[in-house]
C-alpha positions, 0 to 999 in steps of 0.5 A: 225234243221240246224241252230242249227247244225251250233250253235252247232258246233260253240258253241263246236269251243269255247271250242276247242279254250280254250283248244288247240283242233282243231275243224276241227278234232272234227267235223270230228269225230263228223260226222263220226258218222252215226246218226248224219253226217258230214252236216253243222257242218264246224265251222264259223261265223254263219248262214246267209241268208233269212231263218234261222233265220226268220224260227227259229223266227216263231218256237220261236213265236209258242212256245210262244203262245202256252205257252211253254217258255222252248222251246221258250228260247231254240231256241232263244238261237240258234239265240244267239249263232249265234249272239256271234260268229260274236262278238268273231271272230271280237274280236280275229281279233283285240286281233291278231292285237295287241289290235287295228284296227286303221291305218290297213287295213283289207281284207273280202273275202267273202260277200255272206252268201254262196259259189257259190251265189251272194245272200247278205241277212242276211249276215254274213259278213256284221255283222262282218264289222259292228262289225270291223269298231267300231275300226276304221281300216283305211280301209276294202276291200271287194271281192266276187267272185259272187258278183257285188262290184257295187251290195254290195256296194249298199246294205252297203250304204243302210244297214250301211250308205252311209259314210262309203265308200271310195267314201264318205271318209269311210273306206269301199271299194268294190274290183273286184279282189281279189289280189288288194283287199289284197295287203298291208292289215294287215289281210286278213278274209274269211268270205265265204267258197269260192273254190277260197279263199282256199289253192291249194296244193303245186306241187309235185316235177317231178322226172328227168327222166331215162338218164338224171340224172345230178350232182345236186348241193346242195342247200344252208342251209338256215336260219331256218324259222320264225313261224307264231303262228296264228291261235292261239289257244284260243281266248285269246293269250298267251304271247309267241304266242304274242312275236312270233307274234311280232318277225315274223313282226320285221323279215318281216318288217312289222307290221303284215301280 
């Protein structure tokens, strides 16, 4: 049941892509009522680790033998949409990156199928760089918090194959710091919903206290900031968030963020 949750509200993050609704605040509505709750329903990349998608497996198994194939589709279409949503997240990566992954440098952080964990079985993220190194990006960065790099390197050698690591002149490298891990990348990916990856809010401004109160000297009018249109919202660009997008790098001197 709580994989389907998960299917469901990444199935429903599509739809709110198409149509410019923001799925943080459809979930929260979702949630808030009591009949169905605000557990597992943050939209990602899907469900990972050792027991979703092995649990659902043997439920399909028992529908099949006990000949209803209704039910059997209806729970293998849970692990399909599973499967669907780490395709069109790698495909938005690269359709906001102009179309290629080829000569950029992308940065995963998050490689555990969980926050707060160090488990890697079935993981997610290691589905989506699958997917990614297929475009031939000139290198992937990996950071987890939790993880050993030695450890998840290990387990992409395994798993993927022991040339693609940097060591091996692969593009994949494991960082132990997560500033080092982004610096020069083109996009940075949160693949784990991790407390570190997440924005602190910003200072609030200390008022100045009672008899001390100085002349304050305007501060300069600066020039009007450029707009970041990323997160897009549909998977497919539209061609003034495209022109934005290209716009913002010639101001950075950049390619991309």
């Amino acid at each position: 049941m709580l994989a389907q949750r998960i299917s469901s509200i990444n199935s429903i993050s599509a739809i709110c892509e198409k149509t410019g609704a923001d799925i943080d605040e459809v979930a929260k509505s979702i949630g808030m009522d009591p009949r169905i709750g605000n557990k597992y329903l943050k939209a990602g990349i899907g469900f990972g680790g050792s027991c979703f998608r092995k649990d659902v497996l043997s439920l399909v198994y028992l529908a099949e033998t006990l000949g209803l194939d209704e039910v059997a589709e209806y729970w293998t279409q849970v692990l399909k949409v599973n499967e669907w949503q780490r395709n069109r997240f790698a495909r938005r990566v690269v359709k906001c990156l102009n179309g290629t992954l080829a000569g950029k440098k992308l940065t995963v952080l998050g490689y555990a199928f969980k926050k707060d964990t160090n488990d890697t079985r079935e993981s997610p993220a290691l589905e989506c760089i699958k997917i990614l190194l297929e475009d031939a990006p000139s290198e992937i960065a990996v950071f987890d918090p939790c993880c050993d790099p030695a450890v998840v390197s290990d387990e992409i050698s395994r798993l993927v194959g022991p040339e693609v690591l940097t060591a091996n002149g692969g593009p994949i490298e494991v960082y132990g710091d997560a500033y080092a891990a982004c610096s020069d990348s083109h996009a940075i990916l949160t693949m784990t919903e991790c407390d570190e990856f997440k924005n602190s809010p910003s200072p609030s401004s200390s008022s100045p206290k009672l008899g001390s109160l100085q002349p304050q000297k305007s501060a300069p009018k600066s020039k009007k900031a450029a707009v970041d249109p990323r997160p897009f919202q549909h998977l497919e660009p539209t061609e003034s968030e495209i022109l934005s997008l290209t716009s913002l790098s010639v101001r950075m001197g950049v390619g991309s963020v």
